[in-house]
C-alpha positions as CSV (number, residue, x, y, z in Angstrom):
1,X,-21.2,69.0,94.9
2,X,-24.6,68.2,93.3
3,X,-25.5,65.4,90.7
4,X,-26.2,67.5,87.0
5,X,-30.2,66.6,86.6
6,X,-30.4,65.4,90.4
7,X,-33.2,66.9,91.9
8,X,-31.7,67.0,95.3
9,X,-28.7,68.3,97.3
10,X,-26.6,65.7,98.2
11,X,-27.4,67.1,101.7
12,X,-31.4,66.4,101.1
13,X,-30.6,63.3,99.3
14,X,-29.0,61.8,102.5
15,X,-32.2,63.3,104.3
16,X,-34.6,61.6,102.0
17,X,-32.5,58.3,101.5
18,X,-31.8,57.6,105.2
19,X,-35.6,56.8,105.7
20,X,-35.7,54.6,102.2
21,X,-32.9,52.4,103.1
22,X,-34.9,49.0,102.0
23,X,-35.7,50.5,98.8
24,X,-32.3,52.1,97.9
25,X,-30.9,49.0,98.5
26,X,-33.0,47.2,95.7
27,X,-32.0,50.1,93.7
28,X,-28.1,49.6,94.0
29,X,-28.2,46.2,92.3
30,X,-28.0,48.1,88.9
31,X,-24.9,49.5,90.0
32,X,-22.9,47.7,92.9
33,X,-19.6,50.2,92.2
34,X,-22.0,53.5,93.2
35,X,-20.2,53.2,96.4
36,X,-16.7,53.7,95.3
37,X,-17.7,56.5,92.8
38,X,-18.9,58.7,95.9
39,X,-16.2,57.5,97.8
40,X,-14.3,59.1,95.1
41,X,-15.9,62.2,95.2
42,X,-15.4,62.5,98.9
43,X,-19.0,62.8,99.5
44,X,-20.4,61.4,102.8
45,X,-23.2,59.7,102.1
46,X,-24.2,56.0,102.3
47,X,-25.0,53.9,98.7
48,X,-28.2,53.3,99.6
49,X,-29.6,56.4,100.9
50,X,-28.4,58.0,97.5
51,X,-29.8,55.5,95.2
52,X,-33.2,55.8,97.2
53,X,-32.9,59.6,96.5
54,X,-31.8,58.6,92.7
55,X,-35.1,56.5,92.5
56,X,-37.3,59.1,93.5
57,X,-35.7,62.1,91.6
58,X,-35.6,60.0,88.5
59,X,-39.3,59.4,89.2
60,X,-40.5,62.8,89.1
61,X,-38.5,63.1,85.8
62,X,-40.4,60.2,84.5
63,X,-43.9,61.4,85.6
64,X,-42.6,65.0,84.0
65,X,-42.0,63.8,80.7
66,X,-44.9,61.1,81.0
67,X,-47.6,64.0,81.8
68,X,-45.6,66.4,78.8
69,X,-46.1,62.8,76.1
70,X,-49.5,62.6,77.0
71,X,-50.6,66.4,76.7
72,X,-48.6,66.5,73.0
73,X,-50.2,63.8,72.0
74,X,-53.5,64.8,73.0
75,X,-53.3,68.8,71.3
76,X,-52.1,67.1,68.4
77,X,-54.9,64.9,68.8
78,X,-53.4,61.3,68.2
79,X,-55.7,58.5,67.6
80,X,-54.9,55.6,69.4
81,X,-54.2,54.4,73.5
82,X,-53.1,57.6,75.0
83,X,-52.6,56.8,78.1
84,X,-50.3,54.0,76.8
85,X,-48.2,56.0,74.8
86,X,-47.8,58.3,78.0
87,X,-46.7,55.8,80.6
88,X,-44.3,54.4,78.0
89,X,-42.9,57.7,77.6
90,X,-42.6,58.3,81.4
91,X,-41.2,54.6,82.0
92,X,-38.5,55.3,79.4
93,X,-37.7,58.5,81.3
94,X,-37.7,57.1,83.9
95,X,-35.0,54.7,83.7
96,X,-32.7,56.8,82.0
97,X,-32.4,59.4,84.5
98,X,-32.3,56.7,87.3
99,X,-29.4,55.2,84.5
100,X,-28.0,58.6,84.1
101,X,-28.5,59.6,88.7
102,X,-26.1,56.2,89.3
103,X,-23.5,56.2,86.6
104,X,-22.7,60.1,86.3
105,X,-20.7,59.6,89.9
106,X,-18.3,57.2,88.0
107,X,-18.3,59.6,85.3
108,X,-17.4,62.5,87.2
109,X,-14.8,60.7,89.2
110,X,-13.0,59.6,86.1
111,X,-13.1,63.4,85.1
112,X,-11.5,64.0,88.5
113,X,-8.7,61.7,88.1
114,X,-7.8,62.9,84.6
115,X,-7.6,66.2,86.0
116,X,-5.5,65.0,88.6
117,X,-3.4,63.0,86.3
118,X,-2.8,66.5,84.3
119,X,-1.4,68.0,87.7
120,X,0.4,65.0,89.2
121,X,3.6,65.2,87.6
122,X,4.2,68.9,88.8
123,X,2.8,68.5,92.1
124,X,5.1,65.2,92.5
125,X,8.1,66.9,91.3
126,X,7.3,70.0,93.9
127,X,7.0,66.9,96.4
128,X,10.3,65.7,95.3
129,X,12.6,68.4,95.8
130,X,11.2,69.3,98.8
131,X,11.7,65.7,100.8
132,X,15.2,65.6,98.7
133,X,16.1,69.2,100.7
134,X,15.7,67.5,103.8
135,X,12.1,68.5,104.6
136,X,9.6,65.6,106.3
137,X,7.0,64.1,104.3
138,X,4.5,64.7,106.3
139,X,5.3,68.7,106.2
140,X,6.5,68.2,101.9
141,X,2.5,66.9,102.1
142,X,1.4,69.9,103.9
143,X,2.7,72.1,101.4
144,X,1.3,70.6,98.4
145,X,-2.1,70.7,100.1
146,X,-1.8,74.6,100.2
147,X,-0.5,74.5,97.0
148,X,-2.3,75.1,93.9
149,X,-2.5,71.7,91.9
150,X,-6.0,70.8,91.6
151,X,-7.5,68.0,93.0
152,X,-4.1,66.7,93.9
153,X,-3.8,69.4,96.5
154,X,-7.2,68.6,97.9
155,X,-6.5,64.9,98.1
156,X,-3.2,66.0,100.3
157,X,-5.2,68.1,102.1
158,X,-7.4,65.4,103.6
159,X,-4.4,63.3,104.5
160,X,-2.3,66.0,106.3
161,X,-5.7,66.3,108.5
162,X,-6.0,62.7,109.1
163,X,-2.6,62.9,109.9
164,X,-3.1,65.7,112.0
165,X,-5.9,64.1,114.1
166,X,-3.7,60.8,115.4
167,X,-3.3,58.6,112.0
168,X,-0.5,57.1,110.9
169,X,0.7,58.3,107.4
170,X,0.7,55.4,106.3
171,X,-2.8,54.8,107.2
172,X,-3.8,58.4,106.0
173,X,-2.3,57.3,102.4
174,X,-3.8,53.6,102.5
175,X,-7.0,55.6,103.2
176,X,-6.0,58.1,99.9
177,X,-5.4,54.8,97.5
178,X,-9.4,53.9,97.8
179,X,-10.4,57.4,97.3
180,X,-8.8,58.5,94.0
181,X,-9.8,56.5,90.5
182,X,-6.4,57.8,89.1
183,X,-4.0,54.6,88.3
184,X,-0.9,56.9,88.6
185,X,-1.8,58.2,91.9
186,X,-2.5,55.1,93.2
187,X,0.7,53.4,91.9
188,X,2.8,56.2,93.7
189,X,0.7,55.8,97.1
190,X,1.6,52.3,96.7
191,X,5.3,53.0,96.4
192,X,5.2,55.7,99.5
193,X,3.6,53.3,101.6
194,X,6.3,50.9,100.4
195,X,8.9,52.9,101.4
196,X,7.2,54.2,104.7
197,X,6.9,50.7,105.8
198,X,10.8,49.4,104.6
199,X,11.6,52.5,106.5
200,X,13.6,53.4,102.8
201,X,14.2,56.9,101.4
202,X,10.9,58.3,99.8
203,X,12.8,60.4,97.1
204,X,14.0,57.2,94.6
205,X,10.0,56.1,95.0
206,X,9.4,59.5,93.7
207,X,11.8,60.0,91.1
208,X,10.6,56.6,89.7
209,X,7.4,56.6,89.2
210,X,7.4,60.5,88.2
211,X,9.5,59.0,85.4
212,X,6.8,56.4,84.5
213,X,4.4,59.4,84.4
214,X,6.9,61.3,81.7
215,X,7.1,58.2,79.5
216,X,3.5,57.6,79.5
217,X,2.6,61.2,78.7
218,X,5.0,61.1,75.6
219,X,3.5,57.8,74.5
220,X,0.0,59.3,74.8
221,X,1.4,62.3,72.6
222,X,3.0,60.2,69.7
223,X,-0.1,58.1,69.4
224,X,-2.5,60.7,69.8
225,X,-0.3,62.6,66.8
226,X,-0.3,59.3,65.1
227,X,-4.1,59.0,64.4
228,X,-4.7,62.9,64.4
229,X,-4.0,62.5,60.5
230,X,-6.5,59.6,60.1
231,X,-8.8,62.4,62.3
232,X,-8.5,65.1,59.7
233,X,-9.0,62.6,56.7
234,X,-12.6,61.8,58.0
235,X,-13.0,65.6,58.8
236,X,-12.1,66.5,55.4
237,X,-14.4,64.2,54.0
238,X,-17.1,65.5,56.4
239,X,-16.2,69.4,55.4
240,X,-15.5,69.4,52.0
241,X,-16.4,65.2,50.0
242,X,-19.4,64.8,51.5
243,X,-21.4,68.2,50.5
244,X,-19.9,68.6,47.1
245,X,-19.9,65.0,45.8
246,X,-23.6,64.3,47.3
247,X,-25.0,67.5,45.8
248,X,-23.2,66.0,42.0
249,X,-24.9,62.8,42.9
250,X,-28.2,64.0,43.6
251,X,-27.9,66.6,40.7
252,X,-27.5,63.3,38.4
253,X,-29.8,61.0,40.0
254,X,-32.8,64.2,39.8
255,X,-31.3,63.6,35.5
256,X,-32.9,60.6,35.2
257,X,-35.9,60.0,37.7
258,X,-36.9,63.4,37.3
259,X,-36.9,64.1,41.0
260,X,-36.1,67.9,41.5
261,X,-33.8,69.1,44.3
262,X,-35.1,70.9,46.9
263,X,-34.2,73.7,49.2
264,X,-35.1,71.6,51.7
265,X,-32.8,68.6,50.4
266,X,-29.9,71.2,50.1
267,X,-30.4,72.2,53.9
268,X,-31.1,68.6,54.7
269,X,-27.2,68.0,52.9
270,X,-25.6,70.8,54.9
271,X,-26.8,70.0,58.4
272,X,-26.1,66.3,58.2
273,X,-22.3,67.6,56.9
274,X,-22.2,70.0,59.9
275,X,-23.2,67.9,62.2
276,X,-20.9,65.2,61.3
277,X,-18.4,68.2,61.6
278,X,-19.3,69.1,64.9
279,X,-19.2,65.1,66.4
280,X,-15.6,64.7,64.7
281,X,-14.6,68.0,66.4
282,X,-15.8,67.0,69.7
283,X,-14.3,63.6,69.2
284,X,-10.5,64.9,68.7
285,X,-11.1,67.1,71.6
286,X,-12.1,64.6,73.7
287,X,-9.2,62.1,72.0
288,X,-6.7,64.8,73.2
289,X,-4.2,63.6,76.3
290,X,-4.9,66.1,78.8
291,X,-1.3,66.5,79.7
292,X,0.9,69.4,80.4
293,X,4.7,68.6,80.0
């Protein structure tokens, strides 16, 4: 997996960050939770050694956008502290790819548990039936790992081979709870282990929370259907109020201060429309409950 904008492989990031320990260290003050995000996304590599690498690949960025500031504003031939302007540019750079290096792992993780939320209810009903039919856990777990449900069936993966090599299972799913960022998931690892340790039936563990999982998905649905219609209001007055009432405003206002209207002004009118178009779009996608019933 590699960091979007990251200059290095996680793989060379270790490299580099293993000999900048001090200085990762001061680094990972901005953002104590790094370590849980990579735990997250499985990666094995230590806090520090990646905010070290963070540091320096948000550093070149900086210097890259500080050298690019300067040279514009020298063609361009702006009067005033150049060099100034330049390292401001670069600082500013700077700190918002070494922002954007430590909080994208927390970003991506949440991604990952949404997808796995998507999947969960499917892979848990497979996991059902199967213990319910008399099969072990540890083999019903086997099969959803070589099933195809996402990062679910990679998360079972790694427990069926730390089962495999001498851990308990209820170790290997202890171990799962502080890898995934999905609340669902961990609230049925919870439950397993629960049961594992009562040394009571799996299957009413299962059937309960893949319930809970039902009911919150059809909650999502009715409220995300509830404010769709207050969505499409704001579209509509993006798409349709906003470019026809603004060019009748500015056709009266050009009446009586004698300002003409532009081709310019008209485009101007239209882009802002489309763009507001375009962030409400993006807004009900992203709005949407990703979930598959």
């Amino acid at each position: 997996m590699r960091i979007p904008l990251m200059l290095f492989s996680i793989e060379s990031a270790a490299s580099i960050g293993n000999r900048l320990q001090g200085l990762g260290k001061y680094v990972t003050a901005l953002h104590p939770g790094i370590k849980y995000d990579l735990r997250a996304l499985g990666l094995s590599i230590e806090p520090a050694a990646y905010a070290a690498a963070a540091f320096l690949s948000a550093l070149v960025w900086g210097a890259l956008f500080g050298f690019l500031g300067y040279g514009l504003l020298y063609l361009r031939e702006f009067e005033g502290p150049l060099m100034a302007y330049g390292l401001l540019v670069g600082l500013t750079f700077f700190l918002l790819a070494l922002l954007l290096h430590l909080f994208y792992p927390g970003i991506l993780a949440r991604q990952i548990a949404s997808s796995m939320d998507r999947d969960l209810v499917f892979a848990l009903q497979d996991l059902m039936i199967q213990v319910g039919s008399g099969i072990s856990l540890y083999d019903a777990m086997a099969n959803i790992a070589q099933s195809n449900y996402g990062y679910v069936s990679k998360e079972f993966e790694i427990t069926v081979k730390q089962i495999s090599a001498g851990a308990s299972e209820g170790d290997a799913l202890e171990a799962m709870v502080f890898r995934t960022e999905s609340e669902a998931f961990r609230k049925l690892l919870w439950q397993l282990i629960t049961a594992l340790q009562s040394g009571a039936s799996v299957k009413p563990a299962l059937a309960s929370v893949i319930e809970t999982l039902l009911n919150e998905q059809h909650r999502a649905i009715r409220n995300y259907s509830t404010s769709l219609n207050f969505l499409i209001l704001i579209y509509m007055l993006f798409a349709v109020v906003a470019p026809s009432i603004g060019i009748t405003l500015l056709t009266i206002l050009a009446g009586f201060s004698g300002i003409g209207i532009t081709e310019s002004t008209l485009l101007m009118l239209v882009g802002a429309a489309f763009i507001g178009q375009v962030i409400m779009i993006g807004f009900m996608n992203r709005s949407r409950p990703k979930v598959y019933i």
